[in-house]
SEBALUM-965638 format. One record per residue (C-alpha): residue number from 1; x, y, z. Coordinates in Angstrom, 3 decimals, m for minus. Layout:
(NUM,(X,Y,Z))
...
END
This chain:
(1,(0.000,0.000,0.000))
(2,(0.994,3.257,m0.773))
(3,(1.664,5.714,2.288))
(4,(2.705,8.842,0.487))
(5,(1.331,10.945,m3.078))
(6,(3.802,13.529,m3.547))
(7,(2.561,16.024,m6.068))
(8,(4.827,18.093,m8.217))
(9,(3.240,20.277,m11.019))
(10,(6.075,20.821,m13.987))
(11,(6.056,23.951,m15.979))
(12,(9.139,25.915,m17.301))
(13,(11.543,24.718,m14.973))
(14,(14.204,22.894,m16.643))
(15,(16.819,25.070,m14.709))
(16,(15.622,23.723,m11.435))
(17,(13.863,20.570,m11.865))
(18,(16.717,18.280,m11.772))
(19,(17.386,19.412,m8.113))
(20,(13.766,18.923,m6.934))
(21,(13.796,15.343,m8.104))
(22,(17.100,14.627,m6.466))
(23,(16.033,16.239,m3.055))
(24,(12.711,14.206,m3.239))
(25,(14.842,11.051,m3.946))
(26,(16.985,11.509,m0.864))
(27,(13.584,11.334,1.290))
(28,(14.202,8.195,3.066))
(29,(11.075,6.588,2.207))
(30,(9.810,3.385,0.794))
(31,(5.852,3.253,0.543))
(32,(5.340,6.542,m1.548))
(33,(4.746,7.056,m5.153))
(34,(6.062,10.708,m6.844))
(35,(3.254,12.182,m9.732))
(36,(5.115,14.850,m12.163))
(37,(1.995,16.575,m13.843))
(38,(3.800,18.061,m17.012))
(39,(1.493,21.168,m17.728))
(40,(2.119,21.424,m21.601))
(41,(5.721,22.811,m20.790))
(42,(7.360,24.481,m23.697))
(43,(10.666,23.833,m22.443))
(44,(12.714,20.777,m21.982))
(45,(10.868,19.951,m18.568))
(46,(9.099,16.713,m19.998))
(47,(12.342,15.349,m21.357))
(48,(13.710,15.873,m18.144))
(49,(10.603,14.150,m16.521))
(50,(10.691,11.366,m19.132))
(51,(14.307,10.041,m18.082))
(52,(13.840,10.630,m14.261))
(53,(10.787,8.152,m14.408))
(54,(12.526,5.713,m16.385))
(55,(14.975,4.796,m13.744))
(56,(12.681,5.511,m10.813))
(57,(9.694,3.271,m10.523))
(58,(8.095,5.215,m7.827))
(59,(7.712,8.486,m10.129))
(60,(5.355,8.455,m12.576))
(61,(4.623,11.204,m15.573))
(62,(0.967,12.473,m16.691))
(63,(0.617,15.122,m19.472))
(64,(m1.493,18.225,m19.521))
(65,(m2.351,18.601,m23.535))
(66,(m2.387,22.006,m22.976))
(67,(m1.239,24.373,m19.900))
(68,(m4.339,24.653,m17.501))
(69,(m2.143,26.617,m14.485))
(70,(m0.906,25.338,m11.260))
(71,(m4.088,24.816,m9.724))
(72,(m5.238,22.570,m12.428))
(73,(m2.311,20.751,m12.407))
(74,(m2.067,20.041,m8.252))
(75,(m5.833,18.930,m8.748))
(76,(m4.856,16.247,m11.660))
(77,(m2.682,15.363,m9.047))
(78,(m5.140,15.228,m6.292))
(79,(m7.106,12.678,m8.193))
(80,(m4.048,10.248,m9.641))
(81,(m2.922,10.360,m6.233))
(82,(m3.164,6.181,m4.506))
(83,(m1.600,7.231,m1.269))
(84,(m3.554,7.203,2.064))
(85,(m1.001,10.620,2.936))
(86,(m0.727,13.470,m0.018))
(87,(1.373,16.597,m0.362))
(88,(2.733,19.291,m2.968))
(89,(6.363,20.181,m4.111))
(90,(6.741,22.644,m6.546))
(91,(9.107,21.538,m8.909))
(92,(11.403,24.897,m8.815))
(93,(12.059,24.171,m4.649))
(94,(13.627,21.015,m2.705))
(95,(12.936,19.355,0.142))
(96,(16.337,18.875,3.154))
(97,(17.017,15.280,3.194))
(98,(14.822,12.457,4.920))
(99,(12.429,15.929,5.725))
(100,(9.557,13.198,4.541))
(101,(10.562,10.118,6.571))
(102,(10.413,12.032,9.832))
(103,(7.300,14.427,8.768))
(104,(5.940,10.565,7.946))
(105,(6.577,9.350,11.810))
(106,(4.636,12.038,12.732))
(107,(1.815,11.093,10.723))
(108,(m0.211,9.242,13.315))
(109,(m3.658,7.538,13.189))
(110,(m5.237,11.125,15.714))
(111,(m3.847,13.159,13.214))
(112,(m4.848,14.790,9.412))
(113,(m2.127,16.971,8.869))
(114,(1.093,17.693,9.360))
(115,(3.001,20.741,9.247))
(116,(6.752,21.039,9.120))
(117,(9.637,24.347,8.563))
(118,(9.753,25.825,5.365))
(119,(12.486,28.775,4.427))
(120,(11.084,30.911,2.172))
(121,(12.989,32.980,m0.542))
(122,(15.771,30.379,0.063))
(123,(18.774,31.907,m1.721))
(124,(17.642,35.408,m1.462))
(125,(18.822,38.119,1.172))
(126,(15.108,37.866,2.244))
(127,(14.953,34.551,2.972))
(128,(12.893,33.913,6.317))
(129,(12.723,30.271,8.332))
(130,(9.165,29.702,9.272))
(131,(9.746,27.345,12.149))
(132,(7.400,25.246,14.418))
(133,(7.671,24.408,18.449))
(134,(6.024,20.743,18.048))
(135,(2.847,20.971,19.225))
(136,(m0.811,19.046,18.234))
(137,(m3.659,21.715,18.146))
(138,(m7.093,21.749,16.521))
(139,(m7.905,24.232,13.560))
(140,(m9.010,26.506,15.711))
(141,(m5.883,26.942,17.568))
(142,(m4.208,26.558,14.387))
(143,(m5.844,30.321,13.430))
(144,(m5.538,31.783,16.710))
(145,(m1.871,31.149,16.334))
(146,(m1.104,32.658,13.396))
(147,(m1.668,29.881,10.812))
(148,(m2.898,32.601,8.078))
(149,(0.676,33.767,7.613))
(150,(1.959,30.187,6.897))
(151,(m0.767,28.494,5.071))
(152,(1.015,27.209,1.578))
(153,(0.356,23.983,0.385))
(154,(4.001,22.533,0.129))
(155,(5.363,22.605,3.820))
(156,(2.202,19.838,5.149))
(157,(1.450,15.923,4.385))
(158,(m2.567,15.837,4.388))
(159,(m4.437,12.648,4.728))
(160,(m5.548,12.269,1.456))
(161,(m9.542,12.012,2.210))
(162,(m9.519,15.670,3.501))
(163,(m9.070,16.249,m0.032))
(164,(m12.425,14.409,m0.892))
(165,(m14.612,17.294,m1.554))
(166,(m11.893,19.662,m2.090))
(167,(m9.759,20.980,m5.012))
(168,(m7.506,24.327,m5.905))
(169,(m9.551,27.351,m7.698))
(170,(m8.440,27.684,m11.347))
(171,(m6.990,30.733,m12.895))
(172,(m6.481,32.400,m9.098))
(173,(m3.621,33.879,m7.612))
(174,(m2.996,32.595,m4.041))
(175,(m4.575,29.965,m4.458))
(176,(m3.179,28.263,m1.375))
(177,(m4.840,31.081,0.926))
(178,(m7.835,30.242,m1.155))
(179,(m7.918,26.623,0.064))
(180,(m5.509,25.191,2.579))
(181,(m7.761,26.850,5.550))
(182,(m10.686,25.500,4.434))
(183,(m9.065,21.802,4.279))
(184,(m7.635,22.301,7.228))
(185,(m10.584,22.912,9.510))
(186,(m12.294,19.648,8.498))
(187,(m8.986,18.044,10.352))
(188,(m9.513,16.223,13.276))
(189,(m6.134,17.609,14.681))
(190,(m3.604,19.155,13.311))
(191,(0.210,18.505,14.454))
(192,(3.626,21.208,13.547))
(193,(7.117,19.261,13.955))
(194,(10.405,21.175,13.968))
(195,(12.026,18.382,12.079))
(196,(13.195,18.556,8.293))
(197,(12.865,21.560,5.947))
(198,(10.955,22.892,2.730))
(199,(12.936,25.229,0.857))
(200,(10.935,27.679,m1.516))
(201,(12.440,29.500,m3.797))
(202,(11.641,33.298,m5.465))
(203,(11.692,33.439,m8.734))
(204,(11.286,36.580,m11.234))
(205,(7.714,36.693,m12.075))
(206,(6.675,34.596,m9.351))
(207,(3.076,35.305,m7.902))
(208,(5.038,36.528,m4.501))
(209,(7.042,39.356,m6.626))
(210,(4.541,40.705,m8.723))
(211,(2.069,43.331,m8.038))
(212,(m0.854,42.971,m11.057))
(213,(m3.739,44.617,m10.030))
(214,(m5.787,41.291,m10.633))
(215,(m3.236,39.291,m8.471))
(216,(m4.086,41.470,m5.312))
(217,(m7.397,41.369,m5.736))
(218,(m7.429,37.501,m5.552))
(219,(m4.916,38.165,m2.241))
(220,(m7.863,40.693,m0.960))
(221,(m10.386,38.332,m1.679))
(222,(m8.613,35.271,m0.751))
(223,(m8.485,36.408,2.840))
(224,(m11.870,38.084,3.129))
(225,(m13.359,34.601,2.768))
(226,(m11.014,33.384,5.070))
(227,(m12.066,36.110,7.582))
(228,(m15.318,34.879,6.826))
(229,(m14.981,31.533,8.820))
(230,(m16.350,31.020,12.239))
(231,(m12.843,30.166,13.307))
(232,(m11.309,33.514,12.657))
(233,(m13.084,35.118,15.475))
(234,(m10.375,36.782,17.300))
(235,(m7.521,36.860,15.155))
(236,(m6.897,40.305,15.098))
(237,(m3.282,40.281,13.476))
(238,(m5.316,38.391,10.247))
(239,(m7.501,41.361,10.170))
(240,(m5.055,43.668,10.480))
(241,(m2.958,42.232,7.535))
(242,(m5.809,42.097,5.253))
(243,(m6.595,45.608,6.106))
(244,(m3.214,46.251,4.997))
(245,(m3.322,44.541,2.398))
(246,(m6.589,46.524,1.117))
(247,(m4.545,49.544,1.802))
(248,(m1.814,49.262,m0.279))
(249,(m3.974,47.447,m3.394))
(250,(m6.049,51.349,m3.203))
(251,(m2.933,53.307,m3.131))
(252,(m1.308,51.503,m5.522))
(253,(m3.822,51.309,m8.304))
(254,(m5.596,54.635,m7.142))
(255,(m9.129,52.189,m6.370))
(256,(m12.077,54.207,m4.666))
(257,(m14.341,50.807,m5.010))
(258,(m16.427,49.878,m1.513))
(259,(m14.569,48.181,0.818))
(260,(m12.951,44.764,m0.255))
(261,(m12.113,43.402,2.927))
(262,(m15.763,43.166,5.301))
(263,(m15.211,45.430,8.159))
(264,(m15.179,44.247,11.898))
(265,(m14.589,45.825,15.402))
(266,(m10.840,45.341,16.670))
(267,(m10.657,45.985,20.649))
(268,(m8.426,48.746,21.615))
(269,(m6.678,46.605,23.503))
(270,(m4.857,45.193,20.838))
(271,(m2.923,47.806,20.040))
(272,(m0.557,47.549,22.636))
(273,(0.328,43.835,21.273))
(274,(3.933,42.887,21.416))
(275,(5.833,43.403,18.222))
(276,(3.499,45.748,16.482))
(277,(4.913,49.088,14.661))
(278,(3.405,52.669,16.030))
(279,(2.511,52.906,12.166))
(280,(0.172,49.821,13.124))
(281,(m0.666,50.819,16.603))
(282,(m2.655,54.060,14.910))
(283,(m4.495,52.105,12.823))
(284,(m5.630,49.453,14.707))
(285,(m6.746,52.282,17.275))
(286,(m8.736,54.315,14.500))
(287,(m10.555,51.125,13.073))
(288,(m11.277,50.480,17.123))
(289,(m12.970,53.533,16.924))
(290,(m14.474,53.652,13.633))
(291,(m15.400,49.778,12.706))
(292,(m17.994,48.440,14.384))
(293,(m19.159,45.277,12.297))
END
């Protein structure tokens, strides 16, 4: 039986897709089966893809005819996938070695999902470890601590039946914001290790460097129906960060629209969180006194 789908979408990335594949076969495991979804790459990706699978019998190769996006591609995945356990790699980033065999013994029968570190903008000056004290928490918790700022895709293993009802919105931007929170609160628990490492790279034209107008407004809208959950009652800092968010999409493309982001009443108290600029003190004191719902 196979434990483990790992999904990895291919598209353009001849530069960096040997390296993926090497990283994911220096995993340490045994029950697990690797899908490459070639999205009608124009480059020499499938050639690439093609060899790798010949002389590794756990990968196997299916073919987009034509390019249907990442989304598409991670949901062709979703349903080729045999494994009980599933998760995404993008095929431009690489995984530390054995980071799957010990995410895997953490993988037990009370859990659905499990999180591990991921540095992203590996390579870059930027680059920022995302890091976990190992805990086991319900969704819930999950929000409360901060899970909206760390909600991609690639850094969990999901049992694969959360995924039943469940797929990636085609043609968005951020479309992990889009879904991951609304798989994750149909987990029983959730569980965040500190062992292994995801390391995500920046590219030029990545979704993360650009600034299209259409692009933010999937961001904007991507967290204002996350907002919309019962289970984001009380996270203040997600608020705040979509307000922000809204912000800088209106000064940046000069929008006078109605509000994006559906308004609610921050307490006053919050502004005197830990860690929190005066820039960000102000505002969260002027919503306290101006949003009320």
């Amino acid at each position: 039986m196979i434990r483990l789908s790992v999904i990895v979408p291919v598209f353009r990335v001849e530069q960096y897709l040997p390296q993926c594949l090497q990283s994911l076969s220096e995993q340490g495991l045994a029950d697990y089966e690797v899908i490459l979804i070639d999205d009608a790459s124009p480059d020499g990706s499938h050639r690439i893809c093609e060899a790798w699978c010949a002389e590794h019998p756990e990968c196997r190769l299916v073919t987009h005819a034509s390019n249907l996006g990442l989304s598409e591609a991670r949901n062709t995945g979703l349903r080729e996938a045999r494994g009980e356990w599933v998760t995404f790699v993008d095929s431009d980033d690489m995984l530390e070695a054995h980071t799957l065999a010990r995410v895997m013994r953490e993988a037990t029968d009370d859990v659905d999902v499990v999180e591990y570190p991921l540095m992203e903008g590996y390579g870059t000056r930027d680059a920022r470890l995302c890091r976990f004290e190992p805990r086991t928490m319900p969704f819930r918790e999950w929000m409360l601590r901060g899970g909206h700022t760390h909600c991609y895709a690639c850094n969990k293993v999901f049992r694969r039946s959360l995924w039943q009802d469940m797929a990636f919105p085609p043609g968005r931007h951020y479309e992990d914001i889009f879904t991951i929170p609304h798989v994750l609160r149909h987990a029983r628990l959730i569980r965040q290790t500190d062992s292994g490492c995801y390391y995500y790279y920046y590219r030029e034209g990545s979704i993360c460097r650009t600034m299209a107008e259409q692009t933010m407004l999937d961001y904007l809208e991507a967290y204002d129906r996350m907002l919309a959950m019962p289970e984001s009652e009380g996270c203040h800092d997600m608020y705040l960060r979509a307000v922000n968010g809204e912000i800088t999409y209106r000064r940046t493309f000069k929008a006078g629209r109605a509000p994006l982001i559906k308004r609610r009443h921050l307490p006053f108290s919050f502004a005197f969180s830990r860690g929190l600029s005066l820039h960000d003190r102000l505002k969260i004191l002027w919503i306290a006194a101006t949003h009320h719902g």
